[in-house]
Backbone as XML, in Angstrom:
<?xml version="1.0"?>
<chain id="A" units="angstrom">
  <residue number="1" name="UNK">
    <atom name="N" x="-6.108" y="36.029" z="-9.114"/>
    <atom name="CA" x="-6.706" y="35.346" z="-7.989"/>
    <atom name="C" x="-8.097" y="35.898" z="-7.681"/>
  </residue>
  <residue number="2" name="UNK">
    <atom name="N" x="-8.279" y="37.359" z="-7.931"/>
    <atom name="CA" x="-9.544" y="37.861" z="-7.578"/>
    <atom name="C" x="-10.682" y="37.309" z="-8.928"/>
  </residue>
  <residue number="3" name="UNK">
    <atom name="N" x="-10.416" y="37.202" z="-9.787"/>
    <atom name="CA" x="-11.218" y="36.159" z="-11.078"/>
    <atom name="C" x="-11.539" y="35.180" z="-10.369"/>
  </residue>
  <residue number="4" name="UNK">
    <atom name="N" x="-10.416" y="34.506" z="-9.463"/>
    <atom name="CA" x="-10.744" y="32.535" z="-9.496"/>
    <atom name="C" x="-12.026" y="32.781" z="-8.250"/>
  </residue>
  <residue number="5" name="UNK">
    <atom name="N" x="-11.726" y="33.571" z="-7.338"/>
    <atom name="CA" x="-12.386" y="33.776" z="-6.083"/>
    <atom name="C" x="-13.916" y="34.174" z="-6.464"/>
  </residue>
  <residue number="6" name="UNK">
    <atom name="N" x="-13.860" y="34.713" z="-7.874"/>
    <atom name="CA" x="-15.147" y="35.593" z="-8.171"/>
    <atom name="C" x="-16.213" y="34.664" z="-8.898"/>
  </residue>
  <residue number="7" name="UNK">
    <atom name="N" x="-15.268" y="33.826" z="-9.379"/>
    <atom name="CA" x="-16.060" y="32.191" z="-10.016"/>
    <atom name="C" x="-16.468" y="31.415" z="-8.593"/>
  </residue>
  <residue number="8" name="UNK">
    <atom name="N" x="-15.743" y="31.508" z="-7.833"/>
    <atom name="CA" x="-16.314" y="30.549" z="-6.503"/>
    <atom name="C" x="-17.570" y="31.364" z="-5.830"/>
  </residue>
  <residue number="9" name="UNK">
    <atom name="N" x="-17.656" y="32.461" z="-5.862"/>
    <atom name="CA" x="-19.098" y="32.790" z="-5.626"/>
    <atom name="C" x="-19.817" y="33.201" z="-6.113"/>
  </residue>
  <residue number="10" name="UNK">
    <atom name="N" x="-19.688" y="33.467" z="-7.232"/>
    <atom name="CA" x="-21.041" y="33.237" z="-8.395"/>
    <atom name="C" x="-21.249" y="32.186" z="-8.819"/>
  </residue>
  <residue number="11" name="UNK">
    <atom name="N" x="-20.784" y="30.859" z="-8.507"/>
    <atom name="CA" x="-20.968" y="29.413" z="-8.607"/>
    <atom name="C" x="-21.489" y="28.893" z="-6.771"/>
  </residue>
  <residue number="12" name="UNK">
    <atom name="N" x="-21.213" y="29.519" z="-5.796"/>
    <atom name="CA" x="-21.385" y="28.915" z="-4.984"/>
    <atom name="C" x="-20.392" y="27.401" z="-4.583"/>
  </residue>
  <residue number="13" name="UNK">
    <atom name="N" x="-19.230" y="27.764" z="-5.193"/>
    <atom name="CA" x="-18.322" y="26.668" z="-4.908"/>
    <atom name="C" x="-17.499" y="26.635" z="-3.663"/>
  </residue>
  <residue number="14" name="UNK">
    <atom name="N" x="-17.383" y="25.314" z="-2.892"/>
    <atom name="CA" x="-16.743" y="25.112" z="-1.910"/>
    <atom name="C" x="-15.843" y="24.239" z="-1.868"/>
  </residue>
  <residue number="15" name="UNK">
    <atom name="N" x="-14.820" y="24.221" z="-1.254"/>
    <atom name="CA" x="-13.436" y="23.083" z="-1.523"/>
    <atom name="C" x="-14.763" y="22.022" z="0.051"/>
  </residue>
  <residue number="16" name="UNK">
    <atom name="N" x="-14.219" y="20.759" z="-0.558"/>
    <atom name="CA" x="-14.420" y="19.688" z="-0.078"/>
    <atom name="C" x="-14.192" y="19.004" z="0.674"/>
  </residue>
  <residue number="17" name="UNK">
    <atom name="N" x="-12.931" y="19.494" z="1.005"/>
    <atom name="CA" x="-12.055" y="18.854" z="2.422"/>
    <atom name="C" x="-11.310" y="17.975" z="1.786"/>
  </residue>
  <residue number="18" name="UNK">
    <atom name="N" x="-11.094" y="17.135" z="2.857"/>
    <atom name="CA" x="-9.795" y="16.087" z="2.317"/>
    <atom name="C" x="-9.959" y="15.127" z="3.382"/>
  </residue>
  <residue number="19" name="UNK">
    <atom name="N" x="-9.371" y="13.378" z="2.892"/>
    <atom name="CA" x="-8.664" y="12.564" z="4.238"/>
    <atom name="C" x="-7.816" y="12.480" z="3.686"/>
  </residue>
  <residue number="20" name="UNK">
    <atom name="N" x="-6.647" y="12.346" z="4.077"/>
    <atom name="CA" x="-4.710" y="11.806" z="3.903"/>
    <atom name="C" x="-4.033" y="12.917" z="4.409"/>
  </residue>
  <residue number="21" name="UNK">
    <atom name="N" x="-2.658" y="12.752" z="3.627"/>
    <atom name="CA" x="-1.807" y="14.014" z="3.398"/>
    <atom name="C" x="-2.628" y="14.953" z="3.723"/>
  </residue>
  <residue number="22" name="UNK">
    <atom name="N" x="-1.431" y="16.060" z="3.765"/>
    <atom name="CA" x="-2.455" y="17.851" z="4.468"/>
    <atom name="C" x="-1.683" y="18.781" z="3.037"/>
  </residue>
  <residue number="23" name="UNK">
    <atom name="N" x="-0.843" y="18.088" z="2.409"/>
    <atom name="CA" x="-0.363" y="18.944" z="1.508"/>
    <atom name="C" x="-0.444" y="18.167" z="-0.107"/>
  </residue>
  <residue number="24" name="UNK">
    <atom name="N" x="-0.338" y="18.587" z="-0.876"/>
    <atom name="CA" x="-0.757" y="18.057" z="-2.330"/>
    <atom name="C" x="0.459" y="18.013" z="-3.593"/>
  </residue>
  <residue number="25" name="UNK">
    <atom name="N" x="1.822" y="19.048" z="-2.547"/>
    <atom name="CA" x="2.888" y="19.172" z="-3.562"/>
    <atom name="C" x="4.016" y="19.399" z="-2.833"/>
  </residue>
  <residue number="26" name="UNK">
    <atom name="N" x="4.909" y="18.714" z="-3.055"/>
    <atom name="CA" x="6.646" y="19.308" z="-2.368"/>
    <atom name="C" x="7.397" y="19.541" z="-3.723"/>
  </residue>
  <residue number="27" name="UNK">
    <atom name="N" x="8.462" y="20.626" z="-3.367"/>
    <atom name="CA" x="9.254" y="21.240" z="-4.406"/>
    <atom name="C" x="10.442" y="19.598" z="-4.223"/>
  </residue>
  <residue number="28" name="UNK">
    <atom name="N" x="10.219" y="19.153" z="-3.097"/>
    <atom name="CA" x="11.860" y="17.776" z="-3.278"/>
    <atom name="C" x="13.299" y="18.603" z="-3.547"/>
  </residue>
  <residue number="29" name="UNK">
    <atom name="N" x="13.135" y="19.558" z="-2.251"/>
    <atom name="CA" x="14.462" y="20.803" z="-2.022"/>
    <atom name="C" x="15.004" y="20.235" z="-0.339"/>
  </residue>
  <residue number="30" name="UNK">
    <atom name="N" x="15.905" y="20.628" z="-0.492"/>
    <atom name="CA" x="16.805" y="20.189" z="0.643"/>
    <atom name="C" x="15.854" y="20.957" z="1.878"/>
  </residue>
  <residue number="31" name="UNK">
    <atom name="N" x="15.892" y="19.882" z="3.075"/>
    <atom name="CA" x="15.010" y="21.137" z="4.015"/>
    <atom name="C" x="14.941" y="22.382" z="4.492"/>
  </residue>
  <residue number="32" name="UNK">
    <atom name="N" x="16.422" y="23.441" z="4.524"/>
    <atom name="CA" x="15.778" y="25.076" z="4.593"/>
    <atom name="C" x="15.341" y="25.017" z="3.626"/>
  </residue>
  <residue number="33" name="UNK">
    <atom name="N" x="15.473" y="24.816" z="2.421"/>
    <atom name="CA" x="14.289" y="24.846" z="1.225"/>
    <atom name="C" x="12.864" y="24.320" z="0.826"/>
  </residue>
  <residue number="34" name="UNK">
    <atom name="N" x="12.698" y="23.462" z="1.583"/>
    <atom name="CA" x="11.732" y="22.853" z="1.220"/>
    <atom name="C" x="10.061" y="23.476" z="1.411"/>
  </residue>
  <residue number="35" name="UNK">
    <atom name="N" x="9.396" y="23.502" z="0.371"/>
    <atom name="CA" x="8.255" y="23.789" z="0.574"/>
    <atom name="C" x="7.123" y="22.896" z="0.128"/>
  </residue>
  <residue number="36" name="UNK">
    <atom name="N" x="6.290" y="22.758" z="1.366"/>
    <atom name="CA" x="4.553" y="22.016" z="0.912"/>
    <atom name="C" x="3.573" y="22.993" z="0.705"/>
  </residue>
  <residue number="37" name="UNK">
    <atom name="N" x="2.727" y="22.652" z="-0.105"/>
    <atom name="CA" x="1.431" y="23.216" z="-0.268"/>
    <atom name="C" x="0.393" y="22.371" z="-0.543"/>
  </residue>
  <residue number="38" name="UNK">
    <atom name="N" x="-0.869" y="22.929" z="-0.433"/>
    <atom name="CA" x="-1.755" y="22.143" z="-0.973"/>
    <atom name="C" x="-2.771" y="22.816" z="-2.305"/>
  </residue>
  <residue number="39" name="UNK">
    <atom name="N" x="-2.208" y="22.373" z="-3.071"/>
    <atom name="CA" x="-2.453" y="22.901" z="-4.840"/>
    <atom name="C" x="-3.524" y="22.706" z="-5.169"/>
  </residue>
  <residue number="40" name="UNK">
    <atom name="N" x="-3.968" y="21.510" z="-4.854"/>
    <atom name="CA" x="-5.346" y="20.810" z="-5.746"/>
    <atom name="C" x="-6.294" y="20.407" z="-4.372"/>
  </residue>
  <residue number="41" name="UNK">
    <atom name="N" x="-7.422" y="20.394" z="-5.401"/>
    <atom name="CA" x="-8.781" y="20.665" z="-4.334"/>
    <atom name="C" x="-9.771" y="19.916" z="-5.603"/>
  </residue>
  <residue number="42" name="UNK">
    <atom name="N" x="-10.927" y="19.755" z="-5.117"/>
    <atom name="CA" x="-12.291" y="19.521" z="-5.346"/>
    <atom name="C" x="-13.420" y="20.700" z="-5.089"/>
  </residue>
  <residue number="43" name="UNK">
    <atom name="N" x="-13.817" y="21.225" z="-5.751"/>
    <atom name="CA" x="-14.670" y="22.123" z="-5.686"/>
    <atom name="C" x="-16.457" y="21.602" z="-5.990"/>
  </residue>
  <residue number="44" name="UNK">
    <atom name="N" x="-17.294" y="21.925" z="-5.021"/>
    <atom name="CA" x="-18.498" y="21.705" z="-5.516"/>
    <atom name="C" x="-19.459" y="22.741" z="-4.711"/>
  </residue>
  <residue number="45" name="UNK">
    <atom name="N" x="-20.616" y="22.751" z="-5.611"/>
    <atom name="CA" x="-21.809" y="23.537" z="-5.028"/>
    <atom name="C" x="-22.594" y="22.493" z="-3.877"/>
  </residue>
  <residue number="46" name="UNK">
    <atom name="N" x="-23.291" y="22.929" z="-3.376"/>
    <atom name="CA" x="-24.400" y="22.538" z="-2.935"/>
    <atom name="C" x="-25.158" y="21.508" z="-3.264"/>
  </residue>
  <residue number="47" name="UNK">
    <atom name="N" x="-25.444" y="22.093" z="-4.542"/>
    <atom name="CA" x="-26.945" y="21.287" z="-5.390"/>
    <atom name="C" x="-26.235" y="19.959" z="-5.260"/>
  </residue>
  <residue number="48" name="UNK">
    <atom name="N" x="-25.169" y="19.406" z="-5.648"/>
    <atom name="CA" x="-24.015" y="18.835" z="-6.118"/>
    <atom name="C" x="-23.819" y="17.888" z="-4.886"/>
  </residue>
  <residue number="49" name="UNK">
    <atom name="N" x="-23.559" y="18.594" z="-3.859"/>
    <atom name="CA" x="-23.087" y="17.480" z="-2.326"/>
    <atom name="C" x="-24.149" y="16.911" z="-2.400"/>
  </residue>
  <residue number="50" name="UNK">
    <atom name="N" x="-25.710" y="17.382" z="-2.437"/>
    <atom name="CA" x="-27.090" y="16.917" z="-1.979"/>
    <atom name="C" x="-26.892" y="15.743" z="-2.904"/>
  </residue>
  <residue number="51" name="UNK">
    <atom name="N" x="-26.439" y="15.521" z="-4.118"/>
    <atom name="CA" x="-26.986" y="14.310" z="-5.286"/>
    <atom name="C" x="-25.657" y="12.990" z="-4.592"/>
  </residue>
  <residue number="52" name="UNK">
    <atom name="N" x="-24.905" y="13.789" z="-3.886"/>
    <atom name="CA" x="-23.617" y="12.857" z="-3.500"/>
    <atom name="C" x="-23.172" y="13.311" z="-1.855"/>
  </residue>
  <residue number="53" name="UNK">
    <atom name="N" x="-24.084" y="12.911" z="-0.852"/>
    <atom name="CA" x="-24.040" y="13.479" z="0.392"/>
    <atom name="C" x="-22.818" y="12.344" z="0.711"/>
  </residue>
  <residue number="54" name="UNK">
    <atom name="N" x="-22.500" y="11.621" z="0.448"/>
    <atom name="CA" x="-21.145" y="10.620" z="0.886"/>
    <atom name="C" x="-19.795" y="10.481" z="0.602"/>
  </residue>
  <residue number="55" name="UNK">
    <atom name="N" x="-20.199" y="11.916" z="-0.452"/>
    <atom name="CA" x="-18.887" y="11.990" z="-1.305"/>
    <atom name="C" x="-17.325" y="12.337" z="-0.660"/>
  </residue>
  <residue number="56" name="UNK">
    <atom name="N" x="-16.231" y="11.809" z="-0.586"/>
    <atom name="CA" x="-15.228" y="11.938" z="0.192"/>
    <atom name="C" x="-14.390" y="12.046" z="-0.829"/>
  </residue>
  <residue number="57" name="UNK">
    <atom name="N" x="-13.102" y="12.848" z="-0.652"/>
    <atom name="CA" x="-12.374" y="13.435" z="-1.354"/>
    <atom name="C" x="-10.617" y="13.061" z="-0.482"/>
  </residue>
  <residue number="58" name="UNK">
    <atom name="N" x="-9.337" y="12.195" z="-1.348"/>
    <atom name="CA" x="-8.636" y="11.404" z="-0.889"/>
    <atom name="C" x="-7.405" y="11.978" z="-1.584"/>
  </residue>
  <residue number="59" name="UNK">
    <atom name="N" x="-6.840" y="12.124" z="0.018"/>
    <atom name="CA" x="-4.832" y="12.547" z="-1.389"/>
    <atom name="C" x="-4.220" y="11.044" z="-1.221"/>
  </residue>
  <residue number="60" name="UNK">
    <atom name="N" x="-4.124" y="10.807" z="-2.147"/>
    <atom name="CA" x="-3.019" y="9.379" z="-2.395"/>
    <atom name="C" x="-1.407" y="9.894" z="-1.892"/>
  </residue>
  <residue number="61" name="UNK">
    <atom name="N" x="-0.866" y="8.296" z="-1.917"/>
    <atom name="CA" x="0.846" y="8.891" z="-1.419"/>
    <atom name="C" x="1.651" y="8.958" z="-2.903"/>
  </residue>
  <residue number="62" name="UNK">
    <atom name="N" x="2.794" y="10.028" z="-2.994"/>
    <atom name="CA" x="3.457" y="10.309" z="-3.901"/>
    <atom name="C" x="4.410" y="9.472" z="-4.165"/>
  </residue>
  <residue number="63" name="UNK">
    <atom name="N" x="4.682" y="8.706" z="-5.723"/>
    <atom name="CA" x="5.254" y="8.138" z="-5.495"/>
    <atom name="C" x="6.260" y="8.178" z="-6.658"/>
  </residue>
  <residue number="64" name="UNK">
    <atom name="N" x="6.139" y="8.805" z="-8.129"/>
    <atom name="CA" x="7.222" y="9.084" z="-9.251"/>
    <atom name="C" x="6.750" y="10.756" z="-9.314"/>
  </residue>
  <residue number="65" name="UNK">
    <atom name="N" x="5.777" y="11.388" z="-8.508"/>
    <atom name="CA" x="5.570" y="13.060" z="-8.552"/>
    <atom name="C" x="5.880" y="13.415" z="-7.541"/>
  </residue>
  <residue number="66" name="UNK">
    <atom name="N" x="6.119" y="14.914" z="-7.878"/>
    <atom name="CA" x="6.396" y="15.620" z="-6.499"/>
    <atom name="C" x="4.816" y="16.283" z="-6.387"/>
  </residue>
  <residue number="67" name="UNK">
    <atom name="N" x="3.585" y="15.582" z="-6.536"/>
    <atom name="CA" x="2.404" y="15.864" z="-6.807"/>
    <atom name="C" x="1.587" y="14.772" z="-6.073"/>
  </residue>
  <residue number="68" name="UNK">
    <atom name="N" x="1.092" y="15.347" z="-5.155"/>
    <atom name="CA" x="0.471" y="13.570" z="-4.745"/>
    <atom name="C" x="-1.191" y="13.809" z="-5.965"/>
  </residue>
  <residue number="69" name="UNK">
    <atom name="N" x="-1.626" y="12.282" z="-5.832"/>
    <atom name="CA" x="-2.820" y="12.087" z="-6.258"/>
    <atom name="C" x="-4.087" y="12.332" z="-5.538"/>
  </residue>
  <residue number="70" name="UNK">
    <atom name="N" x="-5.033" y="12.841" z="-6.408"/>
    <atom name="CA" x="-6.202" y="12.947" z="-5.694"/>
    <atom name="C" x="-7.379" y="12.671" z="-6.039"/>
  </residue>
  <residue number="71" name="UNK">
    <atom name="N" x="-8.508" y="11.909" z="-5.441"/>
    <atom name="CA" x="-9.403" y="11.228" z="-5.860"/>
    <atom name="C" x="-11.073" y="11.490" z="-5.352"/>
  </residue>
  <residue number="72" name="UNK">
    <atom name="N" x="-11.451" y="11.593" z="-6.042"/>
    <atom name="CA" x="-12.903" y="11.269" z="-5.401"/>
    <atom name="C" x="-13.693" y="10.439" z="-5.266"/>
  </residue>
  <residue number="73" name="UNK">
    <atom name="N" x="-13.914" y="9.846" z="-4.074"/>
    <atom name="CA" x="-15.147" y="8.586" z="-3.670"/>
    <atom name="C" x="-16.553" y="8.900" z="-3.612"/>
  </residue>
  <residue number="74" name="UNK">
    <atom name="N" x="-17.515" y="8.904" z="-4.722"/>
    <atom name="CA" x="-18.746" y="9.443" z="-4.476"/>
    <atom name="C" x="-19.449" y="8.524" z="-3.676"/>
  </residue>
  <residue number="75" name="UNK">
    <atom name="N" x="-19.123" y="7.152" z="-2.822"/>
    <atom name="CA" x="-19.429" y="6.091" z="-2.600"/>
    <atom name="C" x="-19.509" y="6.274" z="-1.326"/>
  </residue>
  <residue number="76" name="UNK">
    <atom name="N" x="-18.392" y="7.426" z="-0.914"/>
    <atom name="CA" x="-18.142" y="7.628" z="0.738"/>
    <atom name="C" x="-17.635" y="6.209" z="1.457"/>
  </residue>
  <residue number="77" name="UNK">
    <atom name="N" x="-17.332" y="5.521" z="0.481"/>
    <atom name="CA" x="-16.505" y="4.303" z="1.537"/>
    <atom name="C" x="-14.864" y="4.756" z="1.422"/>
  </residue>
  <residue number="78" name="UNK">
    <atom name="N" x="-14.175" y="4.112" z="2.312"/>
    <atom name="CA" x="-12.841" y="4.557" z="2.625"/>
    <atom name="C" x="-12.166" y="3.460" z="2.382"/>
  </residue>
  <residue number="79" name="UNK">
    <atom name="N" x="-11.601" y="3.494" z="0.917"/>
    <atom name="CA" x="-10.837" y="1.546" z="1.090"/>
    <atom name="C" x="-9.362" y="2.319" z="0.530"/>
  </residue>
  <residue number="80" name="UNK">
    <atom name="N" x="-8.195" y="2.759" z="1.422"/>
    <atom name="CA" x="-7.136" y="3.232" z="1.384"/>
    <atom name="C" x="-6.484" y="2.208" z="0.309"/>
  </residue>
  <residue number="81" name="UNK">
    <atom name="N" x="-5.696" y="2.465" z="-0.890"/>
    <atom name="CA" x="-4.996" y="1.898" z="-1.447"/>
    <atom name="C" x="-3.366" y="1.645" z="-1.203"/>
  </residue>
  <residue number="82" name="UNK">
    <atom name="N" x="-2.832" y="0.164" z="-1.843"/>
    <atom name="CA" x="-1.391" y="0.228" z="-1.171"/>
    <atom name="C" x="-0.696" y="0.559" z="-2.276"/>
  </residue>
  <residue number="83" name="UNK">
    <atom name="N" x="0.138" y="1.241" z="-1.993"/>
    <atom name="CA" x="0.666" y="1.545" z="-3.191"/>
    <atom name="C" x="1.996" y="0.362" z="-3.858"/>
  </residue>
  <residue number="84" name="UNK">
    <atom name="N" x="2.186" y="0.619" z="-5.098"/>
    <atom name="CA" x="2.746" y="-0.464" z="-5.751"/>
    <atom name="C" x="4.152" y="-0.212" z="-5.842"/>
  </residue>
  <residue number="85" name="UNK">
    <atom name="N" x="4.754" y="-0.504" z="-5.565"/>
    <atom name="CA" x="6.461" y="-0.362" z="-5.451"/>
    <atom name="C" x="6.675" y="-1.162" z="-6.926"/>
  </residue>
  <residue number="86" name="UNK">
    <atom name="N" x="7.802" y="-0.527" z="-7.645"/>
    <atom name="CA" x="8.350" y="-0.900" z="-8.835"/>
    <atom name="C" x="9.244" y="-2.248" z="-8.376"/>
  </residue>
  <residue number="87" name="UNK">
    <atom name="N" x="8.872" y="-3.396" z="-9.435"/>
    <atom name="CA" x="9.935" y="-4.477" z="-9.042"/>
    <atom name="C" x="11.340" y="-3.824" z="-9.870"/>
  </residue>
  <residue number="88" name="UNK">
    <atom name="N" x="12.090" y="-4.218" z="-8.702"/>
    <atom name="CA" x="13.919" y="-4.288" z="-8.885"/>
    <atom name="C" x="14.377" y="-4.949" z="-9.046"/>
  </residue>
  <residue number="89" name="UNK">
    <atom name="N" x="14.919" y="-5.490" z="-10.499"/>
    <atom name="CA" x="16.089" y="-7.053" z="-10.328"/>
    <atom name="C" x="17.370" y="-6.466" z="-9.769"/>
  </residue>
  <residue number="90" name="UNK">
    <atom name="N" x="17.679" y="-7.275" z="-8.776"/>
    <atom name="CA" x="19.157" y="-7.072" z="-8.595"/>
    <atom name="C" x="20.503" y="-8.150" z="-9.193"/>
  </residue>
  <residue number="91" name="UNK">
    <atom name="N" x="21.086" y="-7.551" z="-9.488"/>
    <atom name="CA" x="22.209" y="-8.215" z="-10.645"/>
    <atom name="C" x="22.868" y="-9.727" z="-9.788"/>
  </residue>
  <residue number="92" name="UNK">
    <atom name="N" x="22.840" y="-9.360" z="-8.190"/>
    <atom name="CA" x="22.927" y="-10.500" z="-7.231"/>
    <atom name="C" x="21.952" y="-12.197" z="-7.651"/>
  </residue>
  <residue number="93" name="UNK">
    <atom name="N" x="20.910" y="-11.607" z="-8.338"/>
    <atom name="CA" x="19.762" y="-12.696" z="-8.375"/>
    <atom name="C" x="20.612" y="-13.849" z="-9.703"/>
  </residue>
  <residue number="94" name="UNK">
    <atom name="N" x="21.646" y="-13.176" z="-10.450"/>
    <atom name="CA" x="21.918" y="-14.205" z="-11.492"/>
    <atom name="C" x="23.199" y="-14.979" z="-11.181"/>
  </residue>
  <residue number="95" name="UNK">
    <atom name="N" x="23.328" y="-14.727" z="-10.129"/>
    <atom name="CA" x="24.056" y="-15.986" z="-9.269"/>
    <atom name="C" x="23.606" y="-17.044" z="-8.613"/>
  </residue>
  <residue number="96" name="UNK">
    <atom name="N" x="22.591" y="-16.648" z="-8.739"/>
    <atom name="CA" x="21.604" y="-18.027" z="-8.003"/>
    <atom name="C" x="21.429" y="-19.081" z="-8.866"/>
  </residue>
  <residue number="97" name="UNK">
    <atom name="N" x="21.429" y="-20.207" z="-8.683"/>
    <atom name="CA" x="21.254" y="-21.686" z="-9.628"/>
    <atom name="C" x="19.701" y="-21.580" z="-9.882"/>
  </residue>
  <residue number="98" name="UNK">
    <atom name="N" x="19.436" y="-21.357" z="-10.997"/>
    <atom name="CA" x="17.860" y="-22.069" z="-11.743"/>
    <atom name="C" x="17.067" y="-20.430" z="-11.935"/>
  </residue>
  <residue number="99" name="UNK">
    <atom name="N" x="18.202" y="-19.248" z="-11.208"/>
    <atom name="CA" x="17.541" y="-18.000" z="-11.606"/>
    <atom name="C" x="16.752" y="-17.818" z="-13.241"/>
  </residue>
  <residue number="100" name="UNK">
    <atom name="N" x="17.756" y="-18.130" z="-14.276"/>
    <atom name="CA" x="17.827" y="-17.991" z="-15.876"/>
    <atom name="C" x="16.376" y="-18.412" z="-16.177"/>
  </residue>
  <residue number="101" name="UNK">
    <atom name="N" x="15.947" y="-19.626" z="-15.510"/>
    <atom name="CA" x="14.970" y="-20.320" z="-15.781"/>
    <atom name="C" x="13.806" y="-20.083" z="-15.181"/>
  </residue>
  <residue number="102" name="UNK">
    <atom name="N" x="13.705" y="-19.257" z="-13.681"/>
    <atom name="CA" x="12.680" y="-18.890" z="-13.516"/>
    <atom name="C" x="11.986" y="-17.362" z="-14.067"/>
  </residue>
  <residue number="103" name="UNK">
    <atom name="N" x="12.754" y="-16.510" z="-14.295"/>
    <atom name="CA" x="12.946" y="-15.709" z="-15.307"/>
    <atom name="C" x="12.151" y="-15.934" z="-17.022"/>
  </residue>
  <residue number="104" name="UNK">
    <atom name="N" x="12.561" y="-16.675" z="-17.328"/>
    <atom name="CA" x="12.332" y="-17.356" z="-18.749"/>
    <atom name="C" x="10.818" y="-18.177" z="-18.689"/>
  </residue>
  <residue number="105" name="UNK">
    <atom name="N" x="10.439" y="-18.917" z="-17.143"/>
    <atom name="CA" x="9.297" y="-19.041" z="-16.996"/>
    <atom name="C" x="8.229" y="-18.339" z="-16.792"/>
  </residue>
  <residue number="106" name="UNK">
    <atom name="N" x="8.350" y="-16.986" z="-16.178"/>
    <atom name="CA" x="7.762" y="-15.858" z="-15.880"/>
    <atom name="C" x="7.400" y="-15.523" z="-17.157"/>
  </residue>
</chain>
């Protein structure tokens, strides 16, 4: 840890902040167990913010990780994404009259 710390100031690197989530990882342990952290970051100098003064830095929601996503907007606009839920057939749907066929039209 004293290496990683020793690269951040002989680089002049600074974590970036964040909008979303406050944490970046859950273990997905029963709750006395459970632990959050926040793992992942964006690091930049100076020189770096100045070429991208709008730059915003975004945790996405978790959705097959116990890892959320994280992104950078050098654009500084804020267009929150929805996230995509997996389609589910349910075995109920092939009782329906003309199901086979809309299926087969798809």
């Amino acid at each position: 840890m004293l290496g990683f710390r020793a690269v951040l100031n002989d680089y002049t690197l600074k974590d970036m902040g964040f909008v979303g989530s406050k944490f970046t990882w859950c273990n997905r342990r029963n709750d006395a167990n459970r632990i959050y952290e926040r793992l992942n970051r964006y690091l930049a100098n100076s020189q770096w913010c100045q070429y991208f003064p709008k730059a915003i830095v975004y945790h996405g929601a978790a959705t097959y990780s116990n890892h959320l996503p994280i992104w950078l907007n050098i654009e500084g606009i804020f267009r929150p994404r929805k996230v995509k839920r997996p389609f589910r057939f349910e075995a109920m749907w092939t009782g329906v009259d003309g199901c086979e066929q809309i299926i087969k039209d798809s």
